[in-house]
GUGU-518129 format. One record per residue: x, y, z of N, C-alpha, C in turn; residue number from 1. Coordinates in steps of 0.001 Angstrom, whole numbers, plus 500000, padded with zeros to 6 digits. Example, Ala and Ser with C-alpha at 12.3 -4.5 7.8 and 13.67 -1.06 7.14 Angstrom:
REM GUGU-518129
{atom {513190,494310,507800},{512300,495500,507800},{513200,496700,507800},1}
{atom {512850,497750,507080},{513670,498940,507140},{512900,500030,507870},2}
This chain:
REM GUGU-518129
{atom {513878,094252,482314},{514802,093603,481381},{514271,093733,479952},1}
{atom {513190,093696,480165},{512584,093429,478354},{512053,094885,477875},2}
{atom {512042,095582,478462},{511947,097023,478629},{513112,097371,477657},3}
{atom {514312,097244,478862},{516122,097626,478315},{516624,097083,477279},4}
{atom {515826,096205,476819},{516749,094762,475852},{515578,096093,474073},5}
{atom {514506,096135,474153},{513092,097275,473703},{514146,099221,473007},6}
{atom {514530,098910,474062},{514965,100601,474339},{516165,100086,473287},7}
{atom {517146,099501,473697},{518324,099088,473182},{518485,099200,471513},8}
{atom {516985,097922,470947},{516995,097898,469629},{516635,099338,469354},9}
{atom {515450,099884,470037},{514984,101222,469513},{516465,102063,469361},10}
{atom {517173,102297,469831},{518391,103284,469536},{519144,102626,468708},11}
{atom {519093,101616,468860},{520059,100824,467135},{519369,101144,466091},12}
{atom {517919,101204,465912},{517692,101034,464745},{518045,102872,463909},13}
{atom {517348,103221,465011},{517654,105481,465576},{518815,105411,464555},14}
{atom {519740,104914,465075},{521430,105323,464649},{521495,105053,463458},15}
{atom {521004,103576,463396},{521039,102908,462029},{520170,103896,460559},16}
{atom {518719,104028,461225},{518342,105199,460091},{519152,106289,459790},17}
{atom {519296,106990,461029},{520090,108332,460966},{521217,108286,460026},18}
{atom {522360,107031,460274},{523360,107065,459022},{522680,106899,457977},19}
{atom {522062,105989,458204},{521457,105461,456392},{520739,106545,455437},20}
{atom {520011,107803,456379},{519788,109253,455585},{521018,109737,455644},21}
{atom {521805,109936,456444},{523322,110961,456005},{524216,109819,454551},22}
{atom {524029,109187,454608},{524899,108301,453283},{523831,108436,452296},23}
{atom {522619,108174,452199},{521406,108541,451119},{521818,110078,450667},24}
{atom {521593,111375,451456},{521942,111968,451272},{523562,112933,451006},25}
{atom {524221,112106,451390},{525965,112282,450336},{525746,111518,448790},26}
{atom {525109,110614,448764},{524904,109915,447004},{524132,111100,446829},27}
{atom {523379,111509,447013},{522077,112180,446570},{522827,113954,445719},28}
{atom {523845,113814,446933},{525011,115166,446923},{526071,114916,445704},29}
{atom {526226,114204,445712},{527277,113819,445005},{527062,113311,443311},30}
{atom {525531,112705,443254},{524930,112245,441931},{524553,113555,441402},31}
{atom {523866,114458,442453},{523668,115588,441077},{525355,117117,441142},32}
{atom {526184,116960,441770},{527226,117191,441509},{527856,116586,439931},33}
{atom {527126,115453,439906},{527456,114789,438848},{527009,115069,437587},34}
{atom {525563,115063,437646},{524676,114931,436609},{525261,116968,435972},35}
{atom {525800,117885,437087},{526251,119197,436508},{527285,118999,435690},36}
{atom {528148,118066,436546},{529565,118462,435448},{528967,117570,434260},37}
{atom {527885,116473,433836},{527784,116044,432342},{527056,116996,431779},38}
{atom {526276,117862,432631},{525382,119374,431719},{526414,120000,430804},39}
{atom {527240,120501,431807},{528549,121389,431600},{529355,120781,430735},40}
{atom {529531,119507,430326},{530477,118907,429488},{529826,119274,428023},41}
């Protein structure tokens, strides 16, 4: 039980990082998309 209940958080937190680098990295995409078009301006 305390094993499964162990495993459980471990893959929540998994998922939880995993988005939290794919959304870090879309700002990250998207800020210097940004910072070009004020070069370019």
């Amino acid at each position: 039980m305390h094993a499964a209940v162990l495993k459980a958080v471990d893959d929540y937190l998994d998922r939880r990082t995993a988005r939290r680098d794919e959304i870090l990295g879309r700002i990250v995409k998207d800020h210097d998309g940004l910072l070009d078009r004020l070069a370019d301006a």
